[in-house]
Biotite code that builds the C-alpha atoms (Angstrom):
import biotite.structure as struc

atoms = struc.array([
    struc.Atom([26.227, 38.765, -6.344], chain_id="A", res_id=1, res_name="UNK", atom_name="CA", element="C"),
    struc.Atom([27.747, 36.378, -4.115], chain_id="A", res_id=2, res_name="UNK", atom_name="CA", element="C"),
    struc.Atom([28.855, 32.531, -4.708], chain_id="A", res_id=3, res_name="UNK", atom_name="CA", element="C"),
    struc.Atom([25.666, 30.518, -3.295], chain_id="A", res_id=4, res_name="UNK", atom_name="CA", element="C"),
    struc.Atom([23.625, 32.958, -5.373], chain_id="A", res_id=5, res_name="UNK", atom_name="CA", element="C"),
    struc.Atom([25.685, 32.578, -8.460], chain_id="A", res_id=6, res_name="UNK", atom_name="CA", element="C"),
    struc.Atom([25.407, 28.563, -8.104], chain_id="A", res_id=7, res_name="UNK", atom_name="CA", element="C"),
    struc.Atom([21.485, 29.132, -7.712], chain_id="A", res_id=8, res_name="UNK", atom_name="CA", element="C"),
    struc.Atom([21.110, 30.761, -10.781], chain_id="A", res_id=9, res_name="UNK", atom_name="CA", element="C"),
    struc.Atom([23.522, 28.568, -12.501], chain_id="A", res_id=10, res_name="UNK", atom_name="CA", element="C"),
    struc.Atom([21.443, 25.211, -10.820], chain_id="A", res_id=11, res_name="UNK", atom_name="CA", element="C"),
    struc.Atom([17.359, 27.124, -12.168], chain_id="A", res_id=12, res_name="UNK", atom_name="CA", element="C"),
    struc.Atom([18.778, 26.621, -15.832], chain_id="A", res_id=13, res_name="UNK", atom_name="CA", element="C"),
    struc.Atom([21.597, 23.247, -15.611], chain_id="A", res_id=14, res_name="UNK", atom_name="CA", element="C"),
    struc.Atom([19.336, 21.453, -13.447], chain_id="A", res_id=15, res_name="UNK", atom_name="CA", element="C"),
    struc.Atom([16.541, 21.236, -16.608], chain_id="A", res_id=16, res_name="UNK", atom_name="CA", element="C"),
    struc.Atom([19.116, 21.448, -19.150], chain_id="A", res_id=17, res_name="UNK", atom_name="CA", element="C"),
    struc.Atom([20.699, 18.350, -18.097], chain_id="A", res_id=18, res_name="UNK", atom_name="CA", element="C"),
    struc.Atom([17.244, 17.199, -17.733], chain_id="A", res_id=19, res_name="UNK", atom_name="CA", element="C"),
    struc.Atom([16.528, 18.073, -20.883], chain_id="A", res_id=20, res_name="UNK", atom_name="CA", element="C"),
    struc.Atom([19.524, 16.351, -22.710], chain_id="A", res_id=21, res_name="UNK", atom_name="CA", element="C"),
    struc.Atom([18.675, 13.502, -20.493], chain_id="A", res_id=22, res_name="UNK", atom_name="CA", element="C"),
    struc.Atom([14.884, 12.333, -21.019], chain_id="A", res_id=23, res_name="UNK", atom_name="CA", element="C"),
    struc.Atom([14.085, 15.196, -23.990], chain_id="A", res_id=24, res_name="UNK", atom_name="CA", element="C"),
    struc.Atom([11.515, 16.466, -20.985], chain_id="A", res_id=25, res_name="UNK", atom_name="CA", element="C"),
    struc.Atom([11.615, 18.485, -18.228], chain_id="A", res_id=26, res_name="UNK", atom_name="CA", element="C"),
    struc.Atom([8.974, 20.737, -15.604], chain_id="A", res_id=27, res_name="UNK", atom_name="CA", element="C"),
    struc.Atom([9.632, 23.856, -14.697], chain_id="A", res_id=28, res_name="UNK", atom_name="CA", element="C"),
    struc.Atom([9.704, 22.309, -10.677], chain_id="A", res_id=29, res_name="UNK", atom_name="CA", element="C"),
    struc.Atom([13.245, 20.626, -11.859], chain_id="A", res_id=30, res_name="UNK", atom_name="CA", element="C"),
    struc.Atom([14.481, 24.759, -11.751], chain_id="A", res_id=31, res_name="UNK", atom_name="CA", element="C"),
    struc.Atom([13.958, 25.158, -8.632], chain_id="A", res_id=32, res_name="UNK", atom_name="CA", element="C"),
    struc.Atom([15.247, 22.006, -7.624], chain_id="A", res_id=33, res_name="UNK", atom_name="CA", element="C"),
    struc.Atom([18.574, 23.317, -9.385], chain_id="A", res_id=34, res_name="UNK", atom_name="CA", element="C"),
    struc.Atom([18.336, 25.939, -7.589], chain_id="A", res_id=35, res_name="UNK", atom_name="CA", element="C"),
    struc.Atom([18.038, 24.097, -4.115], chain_id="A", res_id=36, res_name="UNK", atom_name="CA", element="C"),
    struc.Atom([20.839, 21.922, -5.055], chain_id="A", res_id=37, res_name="UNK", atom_name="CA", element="C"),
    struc.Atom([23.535, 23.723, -6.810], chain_id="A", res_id=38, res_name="UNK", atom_name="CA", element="C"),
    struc.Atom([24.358, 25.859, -3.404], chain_id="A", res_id=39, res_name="UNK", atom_name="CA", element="C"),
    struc.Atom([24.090, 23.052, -1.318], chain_id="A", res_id=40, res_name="UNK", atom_name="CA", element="C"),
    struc.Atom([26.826, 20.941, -3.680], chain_id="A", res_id=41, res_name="UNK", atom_name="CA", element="C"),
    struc.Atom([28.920, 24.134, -3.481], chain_id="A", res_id=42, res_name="UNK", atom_name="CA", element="C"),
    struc.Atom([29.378, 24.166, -0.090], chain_id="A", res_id=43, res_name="UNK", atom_name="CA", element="C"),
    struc.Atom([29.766, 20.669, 0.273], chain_id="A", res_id=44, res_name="UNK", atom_name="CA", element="C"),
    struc.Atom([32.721, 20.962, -2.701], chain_id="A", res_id=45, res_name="UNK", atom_name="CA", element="C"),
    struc.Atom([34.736, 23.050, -0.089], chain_id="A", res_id=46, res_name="UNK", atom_name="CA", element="C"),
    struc.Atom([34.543, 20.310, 2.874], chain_id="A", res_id=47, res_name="UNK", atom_name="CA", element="C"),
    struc.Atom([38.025, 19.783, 2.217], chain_id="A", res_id=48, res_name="UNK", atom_name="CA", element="C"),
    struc.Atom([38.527, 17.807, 5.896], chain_id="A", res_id=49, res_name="UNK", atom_name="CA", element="C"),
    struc.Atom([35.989, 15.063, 3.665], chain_id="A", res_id=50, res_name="UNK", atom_name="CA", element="C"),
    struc.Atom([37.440, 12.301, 1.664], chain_id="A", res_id=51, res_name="UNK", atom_name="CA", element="C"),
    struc.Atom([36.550, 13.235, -2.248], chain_id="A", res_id=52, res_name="UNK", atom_name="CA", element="C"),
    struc.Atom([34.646, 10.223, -2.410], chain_id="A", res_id=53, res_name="UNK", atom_name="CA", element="C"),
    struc.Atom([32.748, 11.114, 0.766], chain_id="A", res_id=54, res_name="UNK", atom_name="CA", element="C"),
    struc.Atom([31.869, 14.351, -0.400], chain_id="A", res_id=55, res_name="UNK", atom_name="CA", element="C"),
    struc.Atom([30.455, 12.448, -3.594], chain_id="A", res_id=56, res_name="UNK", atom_name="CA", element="C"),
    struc.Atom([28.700, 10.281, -2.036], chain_id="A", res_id=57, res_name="UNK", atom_name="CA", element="C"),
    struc.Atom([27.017, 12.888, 0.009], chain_id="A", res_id=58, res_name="UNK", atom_name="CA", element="C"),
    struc.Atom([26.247, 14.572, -3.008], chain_id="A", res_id=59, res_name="UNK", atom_name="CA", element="C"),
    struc.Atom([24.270, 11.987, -4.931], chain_id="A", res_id=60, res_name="UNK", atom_name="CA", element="C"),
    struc.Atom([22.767, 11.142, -1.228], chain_id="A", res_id=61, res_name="UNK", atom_name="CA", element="C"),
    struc.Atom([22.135, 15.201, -1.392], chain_id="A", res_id=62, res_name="UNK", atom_name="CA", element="C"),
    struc.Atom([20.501, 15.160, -4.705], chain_id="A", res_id=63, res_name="UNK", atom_name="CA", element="C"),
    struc.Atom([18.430, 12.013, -4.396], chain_id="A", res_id=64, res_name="UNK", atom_name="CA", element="C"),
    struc.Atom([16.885, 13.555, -0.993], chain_id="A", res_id=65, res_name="UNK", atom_name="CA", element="C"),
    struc.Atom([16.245, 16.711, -3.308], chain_id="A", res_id=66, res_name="UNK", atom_name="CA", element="C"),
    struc.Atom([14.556, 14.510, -5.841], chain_id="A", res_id=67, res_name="UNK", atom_name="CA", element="C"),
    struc.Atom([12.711, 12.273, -3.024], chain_id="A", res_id=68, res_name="UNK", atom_name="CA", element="C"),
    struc.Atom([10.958, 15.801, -1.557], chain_id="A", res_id=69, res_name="UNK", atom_name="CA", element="C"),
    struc.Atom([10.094, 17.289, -4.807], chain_id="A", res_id=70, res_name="UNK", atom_name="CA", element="C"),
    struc.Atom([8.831, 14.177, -5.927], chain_id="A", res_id=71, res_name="UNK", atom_name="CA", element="C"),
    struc.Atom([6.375, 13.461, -3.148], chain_id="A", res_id=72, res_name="UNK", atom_name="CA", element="C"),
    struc.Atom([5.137, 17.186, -3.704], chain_id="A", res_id=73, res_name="UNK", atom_name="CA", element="C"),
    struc.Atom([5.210, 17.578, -6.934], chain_id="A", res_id=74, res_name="UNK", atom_name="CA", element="C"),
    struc.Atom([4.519, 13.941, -8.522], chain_id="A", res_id=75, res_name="UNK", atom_name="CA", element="C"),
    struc.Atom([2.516, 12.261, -5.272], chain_id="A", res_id=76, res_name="UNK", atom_name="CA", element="C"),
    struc.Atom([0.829, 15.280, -3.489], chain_id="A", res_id=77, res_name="UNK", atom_name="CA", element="C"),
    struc.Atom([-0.041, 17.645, -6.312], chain_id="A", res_id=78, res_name="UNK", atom_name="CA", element="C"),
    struc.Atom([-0.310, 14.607, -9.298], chain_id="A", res_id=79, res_name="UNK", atom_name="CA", element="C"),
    struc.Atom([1.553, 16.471, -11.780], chain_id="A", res_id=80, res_name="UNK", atom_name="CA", element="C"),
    struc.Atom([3.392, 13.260, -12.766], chain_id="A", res_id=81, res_name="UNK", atom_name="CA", element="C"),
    struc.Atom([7.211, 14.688, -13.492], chain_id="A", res_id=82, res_name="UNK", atom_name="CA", element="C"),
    struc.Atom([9.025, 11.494, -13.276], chain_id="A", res_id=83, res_name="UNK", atom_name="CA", element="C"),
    struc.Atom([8.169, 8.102, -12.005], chain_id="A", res_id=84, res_name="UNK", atom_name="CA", element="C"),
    struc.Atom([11.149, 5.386, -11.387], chain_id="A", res_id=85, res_name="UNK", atom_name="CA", element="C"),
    struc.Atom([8.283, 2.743, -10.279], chain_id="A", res_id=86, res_name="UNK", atom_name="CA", element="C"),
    struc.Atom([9.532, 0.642, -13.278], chain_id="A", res_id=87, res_name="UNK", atom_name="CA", element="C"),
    struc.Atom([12.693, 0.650, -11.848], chain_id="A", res_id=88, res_name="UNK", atom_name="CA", element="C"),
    struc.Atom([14.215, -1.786, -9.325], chain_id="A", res_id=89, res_name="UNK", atom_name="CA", element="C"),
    struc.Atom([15.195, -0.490, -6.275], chain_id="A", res_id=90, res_name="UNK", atom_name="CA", element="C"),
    struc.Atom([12.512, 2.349, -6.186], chain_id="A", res_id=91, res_name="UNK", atom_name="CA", element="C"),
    struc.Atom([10.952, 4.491, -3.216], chain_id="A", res_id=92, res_name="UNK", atom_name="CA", element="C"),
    struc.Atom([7.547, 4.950, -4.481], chain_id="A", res_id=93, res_name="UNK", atom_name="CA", element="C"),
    struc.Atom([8.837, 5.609, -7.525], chain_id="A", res_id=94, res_name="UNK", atom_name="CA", element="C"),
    struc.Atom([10.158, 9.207, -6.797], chain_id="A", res_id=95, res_name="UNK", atom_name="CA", element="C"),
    struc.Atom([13.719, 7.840, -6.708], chain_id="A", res_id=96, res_name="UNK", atom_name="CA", element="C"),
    struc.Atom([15.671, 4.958, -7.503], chain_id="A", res_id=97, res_name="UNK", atom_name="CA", element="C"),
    struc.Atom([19.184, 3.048, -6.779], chain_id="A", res_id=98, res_name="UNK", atom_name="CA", element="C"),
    struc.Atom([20.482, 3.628, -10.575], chain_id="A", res_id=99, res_name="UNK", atom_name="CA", element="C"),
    struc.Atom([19.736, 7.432, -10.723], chain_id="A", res_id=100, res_name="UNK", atom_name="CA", element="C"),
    struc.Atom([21.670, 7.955, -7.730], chain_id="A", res_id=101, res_name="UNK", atom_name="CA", element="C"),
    struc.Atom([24.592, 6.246, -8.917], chain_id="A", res_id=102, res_name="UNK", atom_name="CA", element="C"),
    struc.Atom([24.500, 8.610, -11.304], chain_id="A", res_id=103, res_name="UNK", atom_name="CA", element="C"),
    struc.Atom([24.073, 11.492, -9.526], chain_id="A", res_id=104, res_name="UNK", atom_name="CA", element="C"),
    struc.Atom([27.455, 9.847, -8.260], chain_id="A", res_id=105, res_name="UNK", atom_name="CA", element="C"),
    struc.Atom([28.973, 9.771, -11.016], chain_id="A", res_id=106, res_name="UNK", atom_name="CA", element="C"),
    struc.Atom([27.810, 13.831, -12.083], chain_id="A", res_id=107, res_name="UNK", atom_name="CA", element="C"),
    struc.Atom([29.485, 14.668, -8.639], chain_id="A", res_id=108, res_name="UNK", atom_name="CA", element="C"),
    struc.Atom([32.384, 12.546, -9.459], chain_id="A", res_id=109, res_name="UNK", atom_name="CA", element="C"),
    struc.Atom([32.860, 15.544, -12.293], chain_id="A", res_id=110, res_name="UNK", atom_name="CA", element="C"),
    struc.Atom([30.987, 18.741, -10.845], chain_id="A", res_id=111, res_name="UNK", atom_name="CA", element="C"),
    struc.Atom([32.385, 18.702, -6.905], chain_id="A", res_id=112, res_name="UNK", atom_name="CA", element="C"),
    struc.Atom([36.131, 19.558, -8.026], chain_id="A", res_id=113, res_name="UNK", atom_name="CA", element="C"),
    struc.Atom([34.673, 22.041, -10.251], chain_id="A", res_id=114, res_name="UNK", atom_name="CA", element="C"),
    struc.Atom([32.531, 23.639, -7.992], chain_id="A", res_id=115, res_name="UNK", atom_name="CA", element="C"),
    struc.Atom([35.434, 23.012, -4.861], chain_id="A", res_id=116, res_name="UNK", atom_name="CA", element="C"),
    struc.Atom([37.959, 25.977, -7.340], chain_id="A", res_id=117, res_name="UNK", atom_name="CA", element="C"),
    struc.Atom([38.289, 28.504, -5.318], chain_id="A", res_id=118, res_name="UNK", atom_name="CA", element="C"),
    struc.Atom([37.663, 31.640, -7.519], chain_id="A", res_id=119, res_name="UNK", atom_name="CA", element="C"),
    struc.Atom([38.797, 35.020, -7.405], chain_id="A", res_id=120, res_name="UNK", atom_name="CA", element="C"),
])
């Protein structure tokens, strides 16, 4: 099984997990967001030529634009009312919000070097 596969699997179960450890809650929509994301953070963990706060920053700008497209699907389109951040300041229609991607900053502040290892 190769890498991007590896972090897909690895993103269908950490994405709820953290989820889960977060708000106690999760939808089964938040695996395959995990899934989308994990790969993508992977590859960006190996953009060496990138400052390691760039490649951060991209991240949580990476996983908010996750969030912001499964949101309007899942939450606005289809109703299924996952998450709402519309009692947050700084919200997009409530599907994401300045705070949670500061820390989805901070989680790439700790996953990108340990996703950048290369592996044998």
């Amino acid at each position: 099984m190769n890498r991007g596969w590896k972090l897909a699997l690895c993103g269908l179960f950490g994405y709820p997990a953290l989820e889960l450890l977060w708000r106690r809650r999760t939808h089964w929509s938040m695996a395959l967001a995990g899934a989308v994301t994990l790969p993508l953070l992977g590859r960006l963990s190996r953009r060496k030529r990138l400052a390691f706060g760039s490649r951060c920053l991209l991240g949580a700008l990476l996983i908010t634009g996750v969030e912001l497209v499964f949101g309007c699907v899942f939450n606005l389109l289809l109703r299924k009312n996952v998450w709402s951040y519309a009692h947050r300041r700084c919200n997009l229609r409530g599907q994401i919000c300045l705070s949670a991607s500061l820390r989805w900053y901070g989680l790439c502040l700790l996953l990108l070097p340990l996703l950048g290892r290369d592996r044998a």
